[in-house]
C-alpha positions in Angstrom: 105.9 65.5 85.2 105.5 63.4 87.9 105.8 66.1 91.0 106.0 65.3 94.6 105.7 68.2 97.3 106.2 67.4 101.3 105.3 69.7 103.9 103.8 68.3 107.0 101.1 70.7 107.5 100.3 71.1 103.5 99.1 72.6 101.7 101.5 75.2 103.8 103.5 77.4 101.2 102.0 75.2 98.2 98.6 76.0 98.6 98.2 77.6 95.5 101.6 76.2 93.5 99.6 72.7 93.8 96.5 73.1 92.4 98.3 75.1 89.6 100.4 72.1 88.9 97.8 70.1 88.9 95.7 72.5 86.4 98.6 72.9 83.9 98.4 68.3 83.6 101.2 67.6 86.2 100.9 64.4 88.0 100.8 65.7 92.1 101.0 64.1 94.7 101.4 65.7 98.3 103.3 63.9 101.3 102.5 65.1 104.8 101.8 64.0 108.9 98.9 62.2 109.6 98.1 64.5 112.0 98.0 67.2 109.6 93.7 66.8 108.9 93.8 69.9 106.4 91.9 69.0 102.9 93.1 69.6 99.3 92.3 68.2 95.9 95.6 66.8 95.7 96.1 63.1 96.2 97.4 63.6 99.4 99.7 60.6 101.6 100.6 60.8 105.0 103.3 59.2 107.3 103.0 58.4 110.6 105.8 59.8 112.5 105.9 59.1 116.5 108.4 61.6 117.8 110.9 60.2 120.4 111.7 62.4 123.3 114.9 64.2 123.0 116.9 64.4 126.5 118.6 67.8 126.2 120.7 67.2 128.4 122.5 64.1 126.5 122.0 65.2 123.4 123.0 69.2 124.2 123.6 70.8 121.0 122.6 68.3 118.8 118.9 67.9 120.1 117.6 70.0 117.2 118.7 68.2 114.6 118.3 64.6 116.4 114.5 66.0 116.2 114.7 67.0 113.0 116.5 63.9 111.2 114.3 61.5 112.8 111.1 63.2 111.3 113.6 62.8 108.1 114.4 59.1 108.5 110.1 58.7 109.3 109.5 60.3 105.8 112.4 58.6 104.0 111.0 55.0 104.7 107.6 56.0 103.9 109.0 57.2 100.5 111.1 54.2 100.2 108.0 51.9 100.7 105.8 54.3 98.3 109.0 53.2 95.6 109.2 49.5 96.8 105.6 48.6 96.6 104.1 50.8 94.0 107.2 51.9 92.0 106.3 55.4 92.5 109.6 57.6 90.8 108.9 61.6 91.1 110.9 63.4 88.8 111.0 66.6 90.9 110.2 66.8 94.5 109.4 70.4 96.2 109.3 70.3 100.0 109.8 72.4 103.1 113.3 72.1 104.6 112.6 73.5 108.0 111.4 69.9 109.8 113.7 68.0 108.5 111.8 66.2 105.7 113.4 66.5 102.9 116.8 65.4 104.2 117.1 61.9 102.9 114.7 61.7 100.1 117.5 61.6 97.9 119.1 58.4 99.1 115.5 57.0 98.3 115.1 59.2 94.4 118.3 59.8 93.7 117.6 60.4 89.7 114.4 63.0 91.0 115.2 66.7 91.3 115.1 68.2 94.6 113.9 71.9 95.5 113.4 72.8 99.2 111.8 76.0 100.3 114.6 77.9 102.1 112.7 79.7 104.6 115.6 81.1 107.1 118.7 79.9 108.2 119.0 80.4 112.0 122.1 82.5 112.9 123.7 83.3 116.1 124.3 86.7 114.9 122.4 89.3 112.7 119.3 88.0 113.1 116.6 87.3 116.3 119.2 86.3 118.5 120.3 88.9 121.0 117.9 91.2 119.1 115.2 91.4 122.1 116.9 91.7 125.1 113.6 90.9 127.0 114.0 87.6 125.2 118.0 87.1 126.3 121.0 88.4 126.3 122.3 87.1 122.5 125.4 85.0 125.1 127.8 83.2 123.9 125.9 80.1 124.9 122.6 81.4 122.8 124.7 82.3 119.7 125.9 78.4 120.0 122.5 77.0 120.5 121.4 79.1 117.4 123.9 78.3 115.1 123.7 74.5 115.8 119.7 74.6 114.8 120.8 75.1 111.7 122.6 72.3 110.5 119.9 70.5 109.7 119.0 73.5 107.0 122.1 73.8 105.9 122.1 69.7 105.3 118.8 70.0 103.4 119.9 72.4 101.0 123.3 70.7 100.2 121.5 67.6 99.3 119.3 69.5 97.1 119.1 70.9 93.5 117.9 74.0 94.4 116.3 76.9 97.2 113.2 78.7 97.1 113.2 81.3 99.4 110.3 84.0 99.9 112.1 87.3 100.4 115.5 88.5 99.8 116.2 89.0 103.1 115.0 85.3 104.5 117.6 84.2 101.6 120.3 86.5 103.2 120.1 84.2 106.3 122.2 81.1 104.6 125.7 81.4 103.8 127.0 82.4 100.9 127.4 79.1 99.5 124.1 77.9 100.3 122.7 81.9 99.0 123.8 80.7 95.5 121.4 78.5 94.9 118.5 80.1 96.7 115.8 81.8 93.8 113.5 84.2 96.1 110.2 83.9 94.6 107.1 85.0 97.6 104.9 83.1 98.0 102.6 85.1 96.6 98.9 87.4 97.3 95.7 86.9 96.0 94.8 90.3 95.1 91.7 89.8 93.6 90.7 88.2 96.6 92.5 90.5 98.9 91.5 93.9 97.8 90.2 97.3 99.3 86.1 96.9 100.4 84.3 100.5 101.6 81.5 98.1 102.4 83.5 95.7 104.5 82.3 95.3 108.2 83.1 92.7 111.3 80.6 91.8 113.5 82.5 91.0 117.1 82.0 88.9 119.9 79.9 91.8 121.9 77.4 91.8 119.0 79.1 95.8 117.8 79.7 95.9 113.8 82.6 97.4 112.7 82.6 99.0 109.4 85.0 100.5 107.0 85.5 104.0 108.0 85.6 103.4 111.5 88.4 104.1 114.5 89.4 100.6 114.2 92.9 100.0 115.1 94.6 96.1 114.4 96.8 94.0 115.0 96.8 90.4 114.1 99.4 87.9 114.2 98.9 83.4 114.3 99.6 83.3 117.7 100.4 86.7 120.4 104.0 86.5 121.6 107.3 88.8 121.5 109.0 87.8 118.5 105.7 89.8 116.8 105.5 92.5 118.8 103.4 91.8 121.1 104.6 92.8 123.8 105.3 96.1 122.6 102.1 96.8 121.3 100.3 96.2 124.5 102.7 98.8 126.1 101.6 101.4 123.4 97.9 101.2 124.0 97.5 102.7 127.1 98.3 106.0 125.4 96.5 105.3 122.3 93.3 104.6 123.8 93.6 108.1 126.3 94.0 110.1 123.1 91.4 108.4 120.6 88.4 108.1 123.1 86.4 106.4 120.1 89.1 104.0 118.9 88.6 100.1 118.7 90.7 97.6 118.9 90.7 94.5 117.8 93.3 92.3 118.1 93.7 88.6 116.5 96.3 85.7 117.5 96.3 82.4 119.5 97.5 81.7 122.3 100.3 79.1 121.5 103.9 79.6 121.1 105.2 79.7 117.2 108.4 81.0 117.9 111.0 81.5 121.2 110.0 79.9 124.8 106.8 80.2 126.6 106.4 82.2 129.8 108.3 80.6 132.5 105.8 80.9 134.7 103.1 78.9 132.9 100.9 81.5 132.0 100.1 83.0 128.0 102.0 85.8 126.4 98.6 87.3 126.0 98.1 87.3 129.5 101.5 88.3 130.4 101.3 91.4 128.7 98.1 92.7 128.8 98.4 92.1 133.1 101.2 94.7 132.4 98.9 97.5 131.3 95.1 96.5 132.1 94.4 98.8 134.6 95.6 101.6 132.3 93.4 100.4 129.8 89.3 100.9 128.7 88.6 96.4 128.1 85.4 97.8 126.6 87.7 98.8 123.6 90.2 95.8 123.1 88.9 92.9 121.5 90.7 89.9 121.7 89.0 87.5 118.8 91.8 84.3 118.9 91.7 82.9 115.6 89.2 83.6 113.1 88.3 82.9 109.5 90.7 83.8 106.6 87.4 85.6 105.4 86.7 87.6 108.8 90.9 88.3 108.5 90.1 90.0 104.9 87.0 92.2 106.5 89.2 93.0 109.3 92.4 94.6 106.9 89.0 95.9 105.1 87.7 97.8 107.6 91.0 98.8 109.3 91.7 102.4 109.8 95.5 101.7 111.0 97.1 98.3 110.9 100.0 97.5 113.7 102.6 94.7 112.8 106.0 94.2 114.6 108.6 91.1 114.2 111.8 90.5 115.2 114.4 90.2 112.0 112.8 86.7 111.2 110.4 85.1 108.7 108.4 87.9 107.2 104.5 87.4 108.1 101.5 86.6 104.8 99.1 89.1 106.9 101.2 91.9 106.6 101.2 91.8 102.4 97.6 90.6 102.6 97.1 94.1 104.7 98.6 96.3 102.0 96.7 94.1 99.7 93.6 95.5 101.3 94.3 98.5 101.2 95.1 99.1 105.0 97.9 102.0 106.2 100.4 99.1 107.8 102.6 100.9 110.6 105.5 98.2 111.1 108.2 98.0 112.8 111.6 99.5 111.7 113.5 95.5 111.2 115.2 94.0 108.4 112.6 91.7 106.7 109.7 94.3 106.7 112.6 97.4 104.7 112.4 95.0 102.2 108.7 95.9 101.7 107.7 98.9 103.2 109.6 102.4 102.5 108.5 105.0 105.4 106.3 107.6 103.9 105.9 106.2 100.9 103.8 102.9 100.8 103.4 102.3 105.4 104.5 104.0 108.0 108.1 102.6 109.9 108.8 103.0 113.8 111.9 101.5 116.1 110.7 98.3 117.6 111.5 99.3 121.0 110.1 103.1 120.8 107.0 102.5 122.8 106.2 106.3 122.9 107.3 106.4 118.7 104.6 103.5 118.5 101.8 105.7 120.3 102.0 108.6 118.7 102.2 107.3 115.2 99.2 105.0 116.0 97.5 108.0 117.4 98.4 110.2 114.4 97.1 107.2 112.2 94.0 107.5 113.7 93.0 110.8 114.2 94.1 111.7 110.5 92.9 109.2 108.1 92.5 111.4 105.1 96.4 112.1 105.4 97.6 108.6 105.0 95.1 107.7 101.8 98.0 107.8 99.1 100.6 105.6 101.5 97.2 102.9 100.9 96.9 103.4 97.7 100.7 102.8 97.6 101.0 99.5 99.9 98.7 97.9 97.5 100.3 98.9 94.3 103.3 97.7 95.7 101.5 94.6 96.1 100.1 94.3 92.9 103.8 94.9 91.2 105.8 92.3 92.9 104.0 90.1 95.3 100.6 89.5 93.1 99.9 85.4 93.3 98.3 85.9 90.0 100.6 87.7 88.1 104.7 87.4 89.6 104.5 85.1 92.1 102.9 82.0 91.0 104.2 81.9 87.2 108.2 82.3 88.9 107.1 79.5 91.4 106.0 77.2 88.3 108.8 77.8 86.1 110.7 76.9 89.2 109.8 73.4 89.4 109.1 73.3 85.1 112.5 73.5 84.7 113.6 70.5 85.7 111.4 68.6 83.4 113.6 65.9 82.1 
């Protein structure tokens, strides 16, 4: 088949569905920004898309989507051209709904198939709205502003011939009519890759190697902000580091804003937070690394003694199924998306988002008792291994996903 996947930072979720498609004699060819400078072995296109600033205030409710459909009309001329002047046809085209892309490739393929990954369907209620009340109050107004970023999701999906969605819970987010034609299919581990190491070590910043065995306490994250916890964690430390005198921490994440608003006053989240607490805190022991290597991620789940990952009810994070992958004892906050994964006692420890004083003392009990929490390891990665493996469930469902539409 002739296969066409668009994601403007790809490979995205199809780095390993494309090579696969690619290896079982597909014809693939990725669309994405040209700004997006990320390699693959995939004939890769790109558009050029100049984003016109939105005034909010004229277009109120409706600035989401006028962002979002312009990126869609960008990539639906460069597709028409790639039909006009080449006679390029797809006969199934995969690509991320949540920037708008795929919105009016049909009107340019209307005989090719269309699958767009479903990744969440903002909601006023239910969801991360209202949930933090650091964040906002979950108002009337908020619940309005929510529910009006999604119609451009809601569009994509009705214009399509099916939804991939990565967790039952992400696919829970769309309405009922739009849940029906959702398949949820993750994305999908590399276990072999991602596996337990007892000769795993990180070298840091100060020049001190961490090794498997050690006190080492993470938390990691793309960038450090409250809709992962953040701020939470920070507040928990204090106590932590009091009562485990020979506990590291090391901490990864950027400093940009993935999801919610920025500080109002200009400054990072990182720096927000850890203002809060620093003087209650031994530096020596925090290590703030930015962000690193996939490899130096692995080592770090590796050599991790207790593994610290909140989120708000929203898009479930890779790293915390690549941590159970490795073999680490993930403590997670008590929310929707991560129950689907984790059951407390059994395969990773569960505390109340908000239960700063729960957070410390199971961190501390993590860490001072190792040898107690071996089987809840051995559980989070045989979890893994039976329905997240890339290898074995994931990939193969993803496939037959797009095979199936071979005309």
């Amino acid at each position: 088949m002739k296969i066409l996947l668009v994601h403007q930072n790809f490979p995205g979720q199809f780095l390993y569905l494309a090579p696969e498609l690619k290896r079982r004699g597909h014809d693939v060819v990725a669309l994405t920004d040209m700004v997006n400078k990320r390699e693959s072995d995939v004939r890769t296109l790109r558009y050029r898309h100049d984003p016109v600033r939105v005034d909010a205030q004229v277009s109120r409710l409706g600035r989401n989507y006028t962002t979002q459909s312009d990126r869609g009309v960008t990539v639906a001329r460069a597709c028409l051209r790639l039909r006009n002047e080449s006679g390029y046809v797809p006969d199934v085209i995969f690509g991320h709904s949540g920037w708008g892309e795929t919105l009016f490739l049909k009107e340019v393929w209307p005989e090719a198939k269309l699958i767009v990954y479903a990744e969440f369907y903002y909601q006023g209620r239910g969801a991360d709205v209202g949930f933090d009340p650091e964040a906002g109050d979950g108002s009337f107004d908020h619940v309005l502003i929510a529910q009006g970023r999604a119609a451009h999701l809601g569009q994509s999906l009705l214009h399509a011939d099916a939804g991939v969605s990565p967790t039952e819970w992400q696919a829970s987010t769309y309405p009922p009519a739009l849940r029906r034609m959702i398949e949820v299919i993750f994305d999908g581990v590399d276990s072999a890759a991602v596996k337990p190491n007892l000769s795993a070590s990180v070298t840091l910043p100060n020049g001190r190697v961490l090794h498997a065995g050690d006190e080492v306490l993470t938390f990691v994250n793309r960038n450090l902000e409250p809709y992962r916890g953040y701020h939470i964690f920070m507040r928990a430390l204090p106590d932590v580091l009091s009562a485990r005198p020979d506990a590291q921490v090391v901490i990864v994440g950027g400093d940009d804003v993935s999801y919610g608003p920025a500080p109002k006053d200009g400054r990072r989240w990182r720096d927000v937070y850890l203002d809060e607490v620093k003087g209650r805190l031994d530096l020596s022991r925090v290590h703030f690394l930015g962000k690193v290597p996939y490899p130096t991620f692995v080592s770090l789940m590796q050599v991790s003694r207790a593994h610290a990952y909140l989120t708000y009810p929203f898009v479930l994070s890779w790293s915390m199924l690549e941590a159970m992958s490795a073999g680490a004892l993930v403590i997670a906050s008590d929310t929707a998306p991560v129950r689907e994964v984790i059951r407390h006692g059994e395969n990773g420890l569960l505390v109340d988002f908000f239960d700063i004083a729960g957070w410390s003392r199971t961190l501390i009990q993590a860490l001072e008792k190792p040898e107690q929490f071996l089987p809840l390891r051995e559980a989070a990665r045989k979890t893994v291994l039976e329905k997240y493996d890339l290898r074995s469930v994931c990939l193969p469902r993803m496939v037959a996903a797009v095979e199936r539409f071979a005309p």
